[in-house]
C-alpha positions in Angstrom: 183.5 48.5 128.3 187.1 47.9 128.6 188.9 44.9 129.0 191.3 44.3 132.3 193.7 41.0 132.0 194.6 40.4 136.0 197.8 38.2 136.0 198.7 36.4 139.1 199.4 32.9 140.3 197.1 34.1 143.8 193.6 33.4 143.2 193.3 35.1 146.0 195.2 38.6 144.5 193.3 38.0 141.5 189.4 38.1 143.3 190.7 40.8 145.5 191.8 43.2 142.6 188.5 41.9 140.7 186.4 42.9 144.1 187.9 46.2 144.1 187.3 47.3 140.2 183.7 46.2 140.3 182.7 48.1 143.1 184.8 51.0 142.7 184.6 51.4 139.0 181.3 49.3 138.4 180.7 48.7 134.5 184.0 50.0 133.4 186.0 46.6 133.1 185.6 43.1 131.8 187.8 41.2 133.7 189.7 38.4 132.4 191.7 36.2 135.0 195.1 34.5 133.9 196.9 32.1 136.3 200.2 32.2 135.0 202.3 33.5 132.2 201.4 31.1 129.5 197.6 31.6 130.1 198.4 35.3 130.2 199.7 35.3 126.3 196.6 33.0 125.6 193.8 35.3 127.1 195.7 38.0 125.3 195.1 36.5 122.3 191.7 35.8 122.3 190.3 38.8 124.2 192.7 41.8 123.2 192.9 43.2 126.4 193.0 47.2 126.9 195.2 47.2 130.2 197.1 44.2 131.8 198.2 43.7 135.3 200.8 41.1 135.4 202.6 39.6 138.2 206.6 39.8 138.1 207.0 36.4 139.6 204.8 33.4 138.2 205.1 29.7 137.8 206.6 28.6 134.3 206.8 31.7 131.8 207.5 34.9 134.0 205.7 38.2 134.0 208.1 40.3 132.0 208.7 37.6 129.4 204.9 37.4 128.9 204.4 40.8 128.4 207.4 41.4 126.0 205.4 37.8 123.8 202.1 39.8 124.6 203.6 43.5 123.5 205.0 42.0 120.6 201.7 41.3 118.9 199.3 44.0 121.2 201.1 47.2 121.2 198.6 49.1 122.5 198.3 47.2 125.3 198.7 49.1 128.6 200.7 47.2 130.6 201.1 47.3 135.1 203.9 45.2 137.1 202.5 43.8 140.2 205.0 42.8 142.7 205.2 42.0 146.8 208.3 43.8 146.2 209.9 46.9 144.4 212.2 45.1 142.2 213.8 47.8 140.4 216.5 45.1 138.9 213.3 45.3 136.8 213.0 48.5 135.8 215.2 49.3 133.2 213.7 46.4 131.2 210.1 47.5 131.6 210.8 50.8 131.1 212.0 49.4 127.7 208.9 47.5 126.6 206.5 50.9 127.6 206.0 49.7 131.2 205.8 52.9 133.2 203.5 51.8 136.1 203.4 49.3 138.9 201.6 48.6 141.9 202.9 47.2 144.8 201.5 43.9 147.1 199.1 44.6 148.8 197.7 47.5 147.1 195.8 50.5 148.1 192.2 50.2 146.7 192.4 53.9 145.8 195.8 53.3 144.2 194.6 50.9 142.2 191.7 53.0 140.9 193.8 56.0 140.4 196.3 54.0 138.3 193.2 52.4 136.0 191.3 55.8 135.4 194.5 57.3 134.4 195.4 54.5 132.3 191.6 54.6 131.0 192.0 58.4 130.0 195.1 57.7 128.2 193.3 54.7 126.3 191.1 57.5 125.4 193.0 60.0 124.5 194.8 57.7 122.0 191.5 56.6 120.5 190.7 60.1 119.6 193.8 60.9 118.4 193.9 58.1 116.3 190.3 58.8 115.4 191.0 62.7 114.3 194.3 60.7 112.0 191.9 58.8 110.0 189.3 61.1 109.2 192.5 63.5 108.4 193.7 60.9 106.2 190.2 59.8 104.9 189.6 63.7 103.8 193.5 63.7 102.2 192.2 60.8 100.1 189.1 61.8 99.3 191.0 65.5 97.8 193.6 63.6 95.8 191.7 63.2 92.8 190.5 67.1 92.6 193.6 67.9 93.8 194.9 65.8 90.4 192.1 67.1 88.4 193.3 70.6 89.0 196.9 69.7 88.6 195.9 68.6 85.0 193.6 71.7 84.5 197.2 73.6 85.0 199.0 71.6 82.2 196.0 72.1 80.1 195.2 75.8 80.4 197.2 79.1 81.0 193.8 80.3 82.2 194.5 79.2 85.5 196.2 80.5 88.5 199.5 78.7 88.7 200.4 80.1 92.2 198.7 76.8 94.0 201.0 74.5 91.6 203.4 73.6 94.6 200.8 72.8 97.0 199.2 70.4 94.3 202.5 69.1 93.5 203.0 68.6 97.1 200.0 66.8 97.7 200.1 64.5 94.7 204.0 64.1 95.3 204.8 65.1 92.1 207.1 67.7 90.3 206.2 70.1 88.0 210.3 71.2 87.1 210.0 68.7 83.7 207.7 66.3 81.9 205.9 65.2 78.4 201.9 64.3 77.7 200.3 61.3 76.5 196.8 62.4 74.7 194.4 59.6 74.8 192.1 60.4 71.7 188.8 57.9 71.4 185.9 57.5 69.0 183.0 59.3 69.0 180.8 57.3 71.1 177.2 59.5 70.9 175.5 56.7 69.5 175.4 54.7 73.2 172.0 55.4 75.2 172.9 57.9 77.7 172.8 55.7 81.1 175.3 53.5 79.0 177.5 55.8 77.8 178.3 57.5 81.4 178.6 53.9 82.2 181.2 53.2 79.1 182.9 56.5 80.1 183.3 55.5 83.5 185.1 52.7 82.6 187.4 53.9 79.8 188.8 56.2 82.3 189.0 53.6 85.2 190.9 51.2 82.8 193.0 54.4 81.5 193.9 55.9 85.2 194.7 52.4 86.8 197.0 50.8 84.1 198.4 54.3 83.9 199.5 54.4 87.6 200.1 50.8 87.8 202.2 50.3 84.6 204.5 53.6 85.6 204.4 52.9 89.9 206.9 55.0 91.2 209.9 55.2 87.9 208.1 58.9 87.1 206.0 60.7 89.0 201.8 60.6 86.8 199.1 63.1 86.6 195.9 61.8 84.9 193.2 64.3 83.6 189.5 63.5 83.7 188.1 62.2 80.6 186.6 64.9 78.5 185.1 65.0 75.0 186.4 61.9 74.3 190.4 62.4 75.3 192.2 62.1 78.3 195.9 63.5 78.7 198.6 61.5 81.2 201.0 63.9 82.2 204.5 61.9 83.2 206.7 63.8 85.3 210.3 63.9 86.6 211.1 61.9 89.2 214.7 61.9 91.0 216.7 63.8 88.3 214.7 61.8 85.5 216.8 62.0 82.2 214.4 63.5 79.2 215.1 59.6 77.4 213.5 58.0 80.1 210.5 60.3 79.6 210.1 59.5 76.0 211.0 55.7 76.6 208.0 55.6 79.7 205.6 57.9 77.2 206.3 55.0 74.4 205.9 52.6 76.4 202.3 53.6 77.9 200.9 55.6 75.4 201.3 51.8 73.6 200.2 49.7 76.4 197.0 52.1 77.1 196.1 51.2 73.2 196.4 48.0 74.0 194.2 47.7 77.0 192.1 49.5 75.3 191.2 47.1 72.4 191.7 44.0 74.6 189.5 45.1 77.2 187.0 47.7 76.3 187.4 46.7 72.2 187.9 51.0 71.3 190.8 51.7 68.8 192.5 54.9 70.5 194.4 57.4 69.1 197.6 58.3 70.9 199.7 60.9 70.6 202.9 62.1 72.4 204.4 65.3 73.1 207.9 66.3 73.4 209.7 66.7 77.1 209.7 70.1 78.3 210.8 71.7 81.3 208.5 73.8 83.6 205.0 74.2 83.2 205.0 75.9 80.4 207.1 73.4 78.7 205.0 70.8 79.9 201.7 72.7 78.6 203.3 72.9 75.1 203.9 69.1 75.3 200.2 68.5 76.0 199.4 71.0 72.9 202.0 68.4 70.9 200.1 65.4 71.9 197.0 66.3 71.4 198.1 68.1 67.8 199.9 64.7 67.2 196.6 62.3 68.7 194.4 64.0 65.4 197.0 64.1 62.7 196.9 60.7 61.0 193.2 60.6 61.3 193.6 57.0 61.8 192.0 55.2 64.6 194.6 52.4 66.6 197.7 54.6 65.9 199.9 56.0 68.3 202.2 59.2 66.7 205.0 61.3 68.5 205.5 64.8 68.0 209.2 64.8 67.8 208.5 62.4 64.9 206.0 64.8 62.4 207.0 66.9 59.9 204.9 69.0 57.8 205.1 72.7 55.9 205.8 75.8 58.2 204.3 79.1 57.5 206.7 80.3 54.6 209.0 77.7 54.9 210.4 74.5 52.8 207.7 71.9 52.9 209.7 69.3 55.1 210.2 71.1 58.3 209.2 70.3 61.9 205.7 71.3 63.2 205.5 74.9 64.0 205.2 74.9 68.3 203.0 77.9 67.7 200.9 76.7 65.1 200.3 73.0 67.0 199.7 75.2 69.5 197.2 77.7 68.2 195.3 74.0 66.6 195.6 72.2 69.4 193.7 75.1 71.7 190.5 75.7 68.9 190.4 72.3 68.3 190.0 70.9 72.0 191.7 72.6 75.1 188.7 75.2 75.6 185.9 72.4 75.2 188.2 70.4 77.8 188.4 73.4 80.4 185.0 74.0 80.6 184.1 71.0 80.7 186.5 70.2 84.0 185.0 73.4 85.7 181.0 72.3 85.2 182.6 69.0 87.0 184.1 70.4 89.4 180.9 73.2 89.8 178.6 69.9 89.9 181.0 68.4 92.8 180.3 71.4 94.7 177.0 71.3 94.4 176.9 68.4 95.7 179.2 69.3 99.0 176.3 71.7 99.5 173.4 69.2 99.1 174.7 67.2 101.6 175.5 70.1 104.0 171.9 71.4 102.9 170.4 68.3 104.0 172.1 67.5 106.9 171.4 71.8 108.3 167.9 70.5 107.7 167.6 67.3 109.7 169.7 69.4 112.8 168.9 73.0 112.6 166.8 72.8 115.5 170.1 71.8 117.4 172.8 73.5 118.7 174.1 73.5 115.1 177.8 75.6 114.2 178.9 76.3 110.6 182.1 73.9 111.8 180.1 71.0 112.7 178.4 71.1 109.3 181.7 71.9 107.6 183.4 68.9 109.2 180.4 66.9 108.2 181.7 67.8 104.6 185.5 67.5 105.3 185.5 71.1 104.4 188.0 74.0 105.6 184.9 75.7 107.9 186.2 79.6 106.0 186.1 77.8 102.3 183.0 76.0 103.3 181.6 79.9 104.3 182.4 81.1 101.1 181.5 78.0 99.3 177.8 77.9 101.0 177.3 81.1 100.3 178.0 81.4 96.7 175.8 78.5 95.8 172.7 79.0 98.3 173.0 83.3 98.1 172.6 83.4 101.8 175.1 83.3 104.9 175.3 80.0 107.4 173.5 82.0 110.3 171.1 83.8 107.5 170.5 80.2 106.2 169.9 78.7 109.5 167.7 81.4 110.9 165.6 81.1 108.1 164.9 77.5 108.5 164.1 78.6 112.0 161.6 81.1 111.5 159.7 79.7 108.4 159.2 76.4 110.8 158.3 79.2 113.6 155.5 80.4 111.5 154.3 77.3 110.6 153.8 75.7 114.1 152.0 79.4 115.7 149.4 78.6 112.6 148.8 75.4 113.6 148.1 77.1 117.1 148.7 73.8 119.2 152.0 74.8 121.0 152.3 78.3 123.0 155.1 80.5 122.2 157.5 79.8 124.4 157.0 75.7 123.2 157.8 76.9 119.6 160.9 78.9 120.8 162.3 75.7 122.0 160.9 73.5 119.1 163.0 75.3 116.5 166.2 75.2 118.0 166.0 78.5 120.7 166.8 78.5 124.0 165.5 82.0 125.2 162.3 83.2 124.7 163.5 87.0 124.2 166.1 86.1 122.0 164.1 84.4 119.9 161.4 87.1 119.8 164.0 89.6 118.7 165.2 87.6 115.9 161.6 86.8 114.9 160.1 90.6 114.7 163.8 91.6 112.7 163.3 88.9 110.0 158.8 89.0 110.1 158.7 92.5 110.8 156.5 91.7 113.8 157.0 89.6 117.4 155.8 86.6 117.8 152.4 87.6 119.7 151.4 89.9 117.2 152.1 87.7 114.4 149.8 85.1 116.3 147.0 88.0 116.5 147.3 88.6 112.9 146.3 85.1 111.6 
């Protein structure tokens, strides 16, 4: 039900106005009376009203002052000037606090209901709006961290098709243009009971992703991979023109904190190391190759090592010379990176199949319904053409192949049982025309429905 505020200093206007709603809109409204201004802002308080009708001229606080103290704190309130006279000194006023409608002393009955079921229908319309903006917003959420997954997957791998980048830079509000990589390198931890270690993984990266994000906030734009054979990258990005110092000075800074945490709170000695700044993607790739050359080359737990900072023999060079990029590269790649990849795609596999389950389960409990591939792609806050192609790659079979299936097998089931006639099993399964249903029967059986029966 909704709620209806009546404001009036009349009784009399008040019971008449109630008398009217109930018995032309019965069960609609719960009806709240207010005698004056003051009460008016009270009721609205405690009850929350959906529409108000408040009277210009009361005793005390007047009608527009108590709506603009009611507005204020409700403002989806509807609100209705009633007057015994068209005061349009008014107007401009109202029309200022969202006050489009009035009725005028004594009012018509079907005025009055015109003016509430259009006021109702707007209430509505608003609800659903706001209804279809959070379940938009509740599916952006829930894609952020694939969307972030993927973004690391193209830092981490040339194997991937870059021409999505801006779309996942757009959604994470990032920028790709420049940025360095913090490896995260931690023990081997394969002597923890299995339950325990997903557990202890679960939390390394919880700890990891959170300080990460709430140590940088908003000074550089952060990208944090999954965790992954026992190392996680944080990509730092440019932010606003971001000078390459300030990179290295916030990838000091964290990769340092992160070790830290690490041994304060989850008592692991992680190796960090740091890659150089580089400028688009592929600069930023070979920064990830640096960090995670540089998070192995002490072979020291507990220290942190930058890139920038090694030095070590070149291929046919002097023996104190900077890291060859393309060796650290090469390293970097055999060592890790392909372990890493594959591992993020089984994830991301896995999170699929589990989309699927649930759509699986949920075609299951409903395909006797009136049941669309877009009703069971909303129920998975899935694109209904990439939920298509999705289903079908995992189950082998189309929506309507899926669903028809499901259909006939229970079909079959109940004409062996023989307690329902055919026509009763056609409406059991989810059809609603005995021909059509025959039709689709004898082109998936082979035979019609009656001869099937015959058969058994």
């Amino acid at each position: 039900m909704y709620r209806l505020l009546i404001a009036d200093d009349e009784a009399l206007e008040r019971e008449g106005i109630e008398w009217i709603v109930t018995r032309m809109m019965p069960n609609t409204f719960e009806i709240i009376h207010a005698e004056n201004g003051r009460i008016a802002i009270q009721k609205a308080y405690e009850f929350r009203p959906h529409i108000i009708l408040m009277d210009i001229k009361m005793p005390g606080i007047q009608g527009l002052e108590a709506l603009r103290e009611i507005k204020a704190h409700h403002p989806q309130v509807k609100m209705v000037l009633v007057t015994a006279y068209e005061y349009f000194e008014y107007a401009k006023e109202a029309l200022a606090m969202g006050v489009k409608e009035y009725l005028v002393k004594p009012a018509k009955r079907d005025h009055i209901v015109a003016l509430l079921q259009q006021l109702i229908d707007e209430i509505d319309q608003e609800k659903r709006k706001r209804d279809e903006e959070f379940a938009i917003r509740d599916k952006f959420f829930q894609l952020l961290p694939l969307a972030e997954t993927e973004m690391a997957l193209v830092f981490m791998s040339d194997q991937v098709n870059e021409t999505e980048v801006e779309q996942l830079a757009d959604i994470l509000g990032v920028s790709s243009d420049k940025g360095c990589a913090i490896v995260l390198a931690l023990p081997d931890m394969g002597h923890l009971p299995y339950q325990e270690l997903g557990i202890t993984k679960r939390n390394i990266f919880e700890t990891v992703k959170n300080a990460a994000k709430g140590l940088i906030k908003h000074r550089t734009g952060c990208v944090v991979s999954s965790m992954v054979y026992g190392h996680m990258a944080i990509f730092l990005l440019e932010r606003h023109m971001t000078k390459d110092a300030v990179l290295r000075e916030e990838a000091l800074g964290l990769g340092t904190k992160l070790m830290e945490l690490l041994r304060e709170q989850r008592g692991i000695n992680a190796t960090v190391g740091i890659g150089s700044v580089g400028t688009d993607i592929r600069g930023i790739r070979k920064s990830y190759f640096e960090g995670v050359f540089a998070s192995t080359y002490h072979k020291q737990w507990g220290s942190l090592c930058l890139f920038e900072d090694l030095t070590m023999p070149s291929p046919g060079g002097p023996a104190d010379q900077t890291a060859d990029p393309v060796m650290t590269e090469h390293v970097a790649e055999r060592t890790y990176v392909e372990l890493a990849i594959k591992h993020i795609r089984e994830e991301r596999e896995q999170r699929t199949w589990s989309v699927i389950d649930d759509a699986v389960t949920f075609i299951q409990e409903r395909f006797r319904e009136d049941l669309s591939l877009e009703d069971v792609a909303d129920h998975v806050h899935l694109n209904p053409h990439y939920f298509s192609k999705v289903f079908k790659q995992q189950t082998g079979e189309t929506f309507i192949d899926y669903v028809t299936r499901l259909r006939i097998d229970k079909a079959k089931a109940l004409i062996k049982e023989g307690q329902f006639s055919l026509k009763e099993v056609c409406y059991f399964v989810g059809y609603k025309d005995p021909n059509y249903f025959s039709r689709v029967f004898k082109k998936v059986i082979g035979v019609s429905p009656t001869e099937y029966r015959n058969q058994l």
